[in-house]
C-alpha positions as CSV (number, residue, x, y, z in Angstrom):
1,X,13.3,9.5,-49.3
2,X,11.1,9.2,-46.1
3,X,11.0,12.4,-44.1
4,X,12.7,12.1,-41.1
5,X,11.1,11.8,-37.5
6,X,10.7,14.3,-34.9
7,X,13.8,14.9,-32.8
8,X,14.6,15.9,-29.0
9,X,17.8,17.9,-28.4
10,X,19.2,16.7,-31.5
11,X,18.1,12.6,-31.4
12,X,15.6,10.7,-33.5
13,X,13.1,9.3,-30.8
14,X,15.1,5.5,-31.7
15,X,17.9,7.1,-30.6
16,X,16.3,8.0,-27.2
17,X,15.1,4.9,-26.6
18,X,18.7,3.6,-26.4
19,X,19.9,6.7,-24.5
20,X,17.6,5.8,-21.6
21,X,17.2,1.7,-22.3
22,X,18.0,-0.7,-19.8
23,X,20.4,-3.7,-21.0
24,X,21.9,-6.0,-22.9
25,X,23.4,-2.8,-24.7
26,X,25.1,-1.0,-21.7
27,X,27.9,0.5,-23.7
28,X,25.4,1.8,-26.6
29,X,24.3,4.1,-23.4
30,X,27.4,5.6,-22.9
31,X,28.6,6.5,-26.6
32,X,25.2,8.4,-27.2
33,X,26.1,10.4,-24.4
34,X,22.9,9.1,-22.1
35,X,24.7,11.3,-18.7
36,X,22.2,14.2,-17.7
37,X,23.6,15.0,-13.9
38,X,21.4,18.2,-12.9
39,X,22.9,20.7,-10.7
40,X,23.4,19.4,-7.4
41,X,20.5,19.8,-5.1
42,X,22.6,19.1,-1.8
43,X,26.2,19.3,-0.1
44,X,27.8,17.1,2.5
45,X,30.5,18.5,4.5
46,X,32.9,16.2,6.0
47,X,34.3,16.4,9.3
48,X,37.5,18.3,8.5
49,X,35.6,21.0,6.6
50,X,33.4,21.5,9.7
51,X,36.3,21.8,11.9
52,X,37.9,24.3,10.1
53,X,34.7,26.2,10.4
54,X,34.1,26.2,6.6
55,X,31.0,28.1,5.7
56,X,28.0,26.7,4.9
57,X,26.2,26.0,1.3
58,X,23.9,28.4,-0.3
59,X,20.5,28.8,1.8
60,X,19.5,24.8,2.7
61,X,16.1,23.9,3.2
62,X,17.1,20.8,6.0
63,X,20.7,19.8,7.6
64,X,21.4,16.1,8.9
65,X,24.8,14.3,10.6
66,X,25.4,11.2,9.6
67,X,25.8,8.5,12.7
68,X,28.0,6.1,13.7
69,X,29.4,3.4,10.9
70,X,28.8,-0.2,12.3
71,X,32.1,-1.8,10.7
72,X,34.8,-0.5,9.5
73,X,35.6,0.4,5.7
74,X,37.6,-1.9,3.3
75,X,41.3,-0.6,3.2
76,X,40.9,-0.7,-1.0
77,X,37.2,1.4,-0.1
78,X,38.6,4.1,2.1
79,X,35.9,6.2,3.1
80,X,35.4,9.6,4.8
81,X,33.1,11.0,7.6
82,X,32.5,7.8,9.9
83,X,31.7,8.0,13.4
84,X,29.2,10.4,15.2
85,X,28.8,13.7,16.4
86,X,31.4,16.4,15.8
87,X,33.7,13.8,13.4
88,X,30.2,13.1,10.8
89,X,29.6,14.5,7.9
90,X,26.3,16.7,7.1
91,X,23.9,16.5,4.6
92,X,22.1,20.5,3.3
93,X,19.2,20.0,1.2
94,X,18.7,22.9,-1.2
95,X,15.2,23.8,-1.7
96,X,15.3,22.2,-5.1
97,X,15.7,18.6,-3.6
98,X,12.0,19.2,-2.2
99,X,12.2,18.1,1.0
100,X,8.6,16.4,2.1
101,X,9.4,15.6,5.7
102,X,10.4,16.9,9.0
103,X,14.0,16.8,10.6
104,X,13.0,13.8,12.7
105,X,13.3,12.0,9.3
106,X,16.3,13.5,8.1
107,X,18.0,12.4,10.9
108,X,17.7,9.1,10.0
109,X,19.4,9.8,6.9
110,X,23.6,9.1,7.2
111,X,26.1,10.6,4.6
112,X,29.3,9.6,3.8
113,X,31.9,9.5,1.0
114,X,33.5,6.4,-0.5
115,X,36.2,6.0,-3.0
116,X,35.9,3.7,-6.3
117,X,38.6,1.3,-7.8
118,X,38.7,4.4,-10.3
119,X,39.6,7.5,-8.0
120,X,36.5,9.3,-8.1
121,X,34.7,9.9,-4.7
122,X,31.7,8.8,-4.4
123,X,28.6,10.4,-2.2
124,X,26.9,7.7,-0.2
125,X,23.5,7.4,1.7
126,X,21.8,5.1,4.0
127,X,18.4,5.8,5.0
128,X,17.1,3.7,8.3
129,X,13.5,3.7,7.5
130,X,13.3,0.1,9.3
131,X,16.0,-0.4,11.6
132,X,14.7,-4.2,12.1
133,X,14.6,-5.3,9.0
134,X,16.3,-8.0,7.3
135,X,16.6,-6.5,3.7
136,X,18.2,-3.4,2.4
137,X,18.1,-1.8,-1.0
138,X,20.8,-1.1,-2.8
139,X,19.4,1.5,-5.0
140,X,20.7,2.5,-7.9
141,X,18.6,6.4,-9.2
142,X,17.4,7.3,-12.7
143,X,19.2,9.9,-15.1
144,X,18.3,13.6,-14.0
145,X,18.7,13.3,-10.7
146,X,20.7,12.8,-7.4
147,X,20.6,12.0,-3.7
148,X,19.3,14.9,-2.9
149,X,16.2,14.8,-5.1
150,X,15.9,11.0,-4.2
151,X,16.2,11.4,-0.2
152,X,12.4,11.8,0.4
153,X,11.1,9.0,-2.4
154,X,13.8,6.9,-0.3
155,X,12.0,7.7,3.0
156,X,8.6,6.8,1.8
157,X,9.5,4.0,-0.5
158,X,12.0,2.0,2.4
159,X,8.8,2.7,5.4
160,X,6.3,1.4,3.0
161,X,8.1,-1.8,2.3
162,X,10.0,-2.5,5.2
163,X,13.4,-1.8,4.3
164,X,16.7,0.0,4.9
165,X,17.1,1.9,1.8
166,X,21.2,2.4,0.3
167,X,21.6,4.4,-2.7
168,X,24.8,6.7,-4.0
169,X,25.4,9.1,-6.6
170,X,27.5,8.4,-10.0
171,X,30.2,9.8,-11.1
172,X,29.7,13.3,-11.6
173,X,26.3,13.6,-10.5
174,X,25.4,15.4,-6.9
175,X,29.0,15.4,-4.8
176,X,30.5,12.5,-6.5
177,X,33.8,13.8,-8.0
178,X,34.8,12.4,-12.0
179,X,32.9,12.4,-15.0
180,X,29.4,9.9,-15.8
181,X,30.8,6.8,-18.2
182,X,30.1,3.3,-18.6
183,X,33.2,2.3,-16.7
184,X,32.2,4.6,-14.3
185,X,29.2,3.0,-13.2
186,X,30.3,-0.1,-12.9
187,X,33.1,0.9,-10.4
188,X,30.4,3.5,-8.7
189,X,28.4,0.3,-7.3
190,X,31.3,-1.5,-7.3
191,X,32.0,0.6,-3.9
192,X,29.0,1.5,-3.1
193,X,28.2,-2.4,-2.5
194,X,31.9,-2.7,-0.8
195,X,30.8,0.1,1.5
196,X,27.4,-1.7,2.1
197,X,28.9,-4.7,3.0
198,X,32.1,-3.3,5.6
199,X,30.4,0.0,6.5
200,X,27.1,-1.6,7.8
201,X,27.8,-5.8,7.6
202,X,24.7,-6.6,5.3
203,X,25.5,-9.8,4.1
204,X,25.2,-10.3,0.6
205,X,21.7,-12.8,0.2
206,X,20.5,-9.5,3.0
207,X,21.1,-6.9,-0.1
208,X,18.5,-6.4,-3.1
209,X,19.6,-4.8,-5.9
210,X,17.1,-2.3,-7.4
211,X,17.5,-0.7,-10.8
212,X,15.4,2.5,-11.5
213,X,15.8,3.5,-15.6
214,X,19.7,3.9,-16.3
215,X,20.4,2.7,-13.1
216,X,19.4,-1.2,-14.2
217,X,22.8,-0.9,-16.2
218,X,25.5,-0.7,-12.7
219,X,22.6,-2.9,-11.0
220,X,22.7,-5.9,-13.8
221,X,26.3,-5.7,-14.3
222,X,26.6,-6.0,-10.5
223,X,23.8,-8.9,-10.4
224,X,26.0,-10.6,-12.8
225,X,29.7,-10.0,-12.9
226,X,30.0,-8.2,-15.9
227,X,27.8,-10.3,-17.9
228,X,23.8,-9.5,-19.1
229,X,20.3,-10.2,-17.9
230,X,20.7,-13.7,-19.1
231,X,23.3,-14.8,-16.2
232,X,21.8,-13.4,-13.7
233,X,20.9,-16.6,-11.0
234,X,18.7,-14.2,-8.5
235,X,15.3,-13.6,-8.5
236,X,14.2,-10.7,-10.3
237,X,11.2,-8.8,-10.7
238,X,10.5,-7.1,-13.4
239,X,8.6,-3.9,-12.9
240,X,7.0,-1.9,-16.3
241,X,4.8,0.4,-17.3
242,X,2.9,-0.2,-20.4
243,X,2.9,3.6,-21.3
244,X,6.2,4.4,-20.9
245,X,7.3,7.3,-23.1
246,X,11.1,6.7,-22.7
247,X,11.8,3.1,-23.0
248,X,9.6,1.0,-24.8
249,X,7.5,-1.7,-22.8
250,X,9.2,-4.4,-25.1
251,X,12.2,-3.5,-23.3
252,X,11.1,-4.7,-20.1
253,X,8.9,-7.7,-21.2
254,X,12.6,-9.0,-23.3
255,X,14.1,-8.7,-19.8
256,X,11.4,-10.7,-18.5
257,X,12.0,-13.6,-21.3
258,X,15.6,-13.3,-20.7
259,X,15.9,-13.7,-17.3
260,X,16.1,-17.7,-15.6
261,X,14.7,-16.8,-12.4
262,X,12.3,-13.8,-13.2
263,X,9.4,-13.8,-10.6
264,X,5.6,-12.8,-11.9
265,X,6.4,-9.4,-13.4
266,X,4.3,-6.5,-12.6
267,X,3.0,-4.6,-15.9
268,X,1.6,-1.3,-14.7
269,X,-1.1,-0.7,-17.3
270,X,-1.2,2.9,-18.2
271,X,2.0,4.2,-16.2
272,X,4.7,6.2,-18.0
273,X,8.6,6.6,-16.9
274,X,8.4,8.6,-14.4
275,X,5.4,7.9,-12.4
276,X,5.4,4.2,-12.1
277,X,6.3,4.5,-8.2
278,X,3.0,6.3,-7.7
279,X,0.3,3.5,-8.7
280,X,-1.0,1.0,-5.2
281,X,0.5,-1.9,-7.2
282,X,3.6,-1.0,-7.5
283,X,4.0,-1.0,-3.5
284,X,2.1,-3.7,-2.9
285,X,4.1,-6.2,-5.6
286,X,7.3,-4.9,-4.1
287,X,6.6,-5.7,-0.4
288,X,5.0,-9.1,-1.6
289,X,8.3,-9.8,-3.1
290,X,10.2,-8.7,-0.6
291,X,8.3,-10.7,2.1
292,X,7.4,-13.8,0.5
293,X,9.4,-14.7,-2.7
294,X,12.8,-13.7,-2.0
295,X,13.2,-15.8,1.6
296,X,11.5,-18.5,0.0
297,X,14.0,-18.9,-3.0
């Protein structure tokens, strides 16, 4: 018999592949346990806890208040911590989320929590990096990670392109409460977009949905109610690097042939998993797909 290949943490590097793969095989994801939330690298405390004078988190490297909502939440949606001043929520960044700017930034950053169609409360933020723009992300993060870590790519990534930048965290991962499943996810930006849409009236054909490594499971179930890559009737670019070490280029290109209304895909020659976001072309094929293709289709 052939020897068996190297393993990581117990999985053949096949089975890693579909740990971390984007989909048709969504549920695959969630029975080989693809979940990795880190210890939180934030808190948010919400107006009631500041009023009582709770105490704050272990030593924060930055503090922000979220601002005023601009429409009010979905009765099925509620959420906590809208309005301004005394009655918002705060965001602490621990040292570990790495904070690369100054509090002038932060402060453009609003926290909130929302409530999924499954009970689990869900942490919520909007960064304003373009307060005139048309288009806002609806981001959904990669495995590993959470808001915290995320809050300063979001700053340079939504000032760079133009855009308002909406992410949350999943189940069980940063403040969110519940545990990380497949059902999970889908009913994490299930509210996340309901909170999008009443909290802030983006209209829908104002919204992009961006998927970064697990996160293109919620984002293509969203894109296509409940159904795969195939039914999806937006325009999508496809974004890869040719040297990623996690999920095999062949996984994006499929996407690619699968999709009806796929855009001129970007293949990042010689970028791995995790540094894709760091190569010019990346920024430039997002902005020119932003700016031209998607008002034009």
């Amino acid at each position: 018999m052939p020897e068996p290949g190297p393993r990581m943490n117990g999985f053949s590097l096949g089975e890693l592949c579909w740990l971390f793969c984007c989909p048709p095989c969504p549920s695959r994801i969630a029975a080989k346990l693809a979940f990795l939330p880190p210890e939180p690298t934030y808190t948010v405390l919400a107006p009631e806890q500041r009023g009582a004078g709770a105490s704050a988190p272990a030593p924060a490297q930055a503090t922000a208040a979220a601002a005023a909502a601009a429409a009010q939440p979905a009765p099925q949606q509620p959420e906590e911590g809208a309005g301004a001043g005394p009655g918002a929520c705060s965001l602490h960044l621990s040292e570990r989320a790495d904070w690369q700017y100054s509090q002038r930034e932060l402060d453009a950053v609003e926290v909130f929590f929302s409530r999924t169609a499954r009970d689990n409360r869900l942490g919520c933020m909007f960064v304003r990096c373009a307060p005139s723009s048309r288009y806002t992300l609806l981001f959904s993060h990669g495995n590993a990670v959470d808001l915290g870590q995320m809050c300063s790519f979001y700053i340079g990534l939504g000032s760079r392109i133009n855009c308002n930048i909406f992410s949350y965290d999943y189940s069980g991962y940063g403040v969110s409460s519940g545990k990380p499943s497949e059902k999970n996810l889908y009913a994490d930006i299930d509210a996340a977009w309901q909170a999008l849409r009443t909290r802030y009236g983006v209209s829908p054909e104002n919204i992009i949905l961006y998927g970064q490594s697990i996160g293109t499971v919620p984002t293509v179930d969203l894109a296509s109610s409940i159904d795969k890559i195939s039914k999806v009737t937006s325009p999508v670019l496809v974004i890869h690097g040719t040297e990623d070490e996690v999920i095999d280029f062949s996984h994006g290109l499929a996407m690619y042939e699968r999709c009806p209304r796929a855009v001129e895909p970007l293949w990042v020659e010689g970028a791995g998993h995790n540094d894709i976001e760091l190569y010019a072309q990346y920024l430039e094929r997002l902005k020119q797909f932003i700016s031209h293709e998607l008002p034009n289709s």
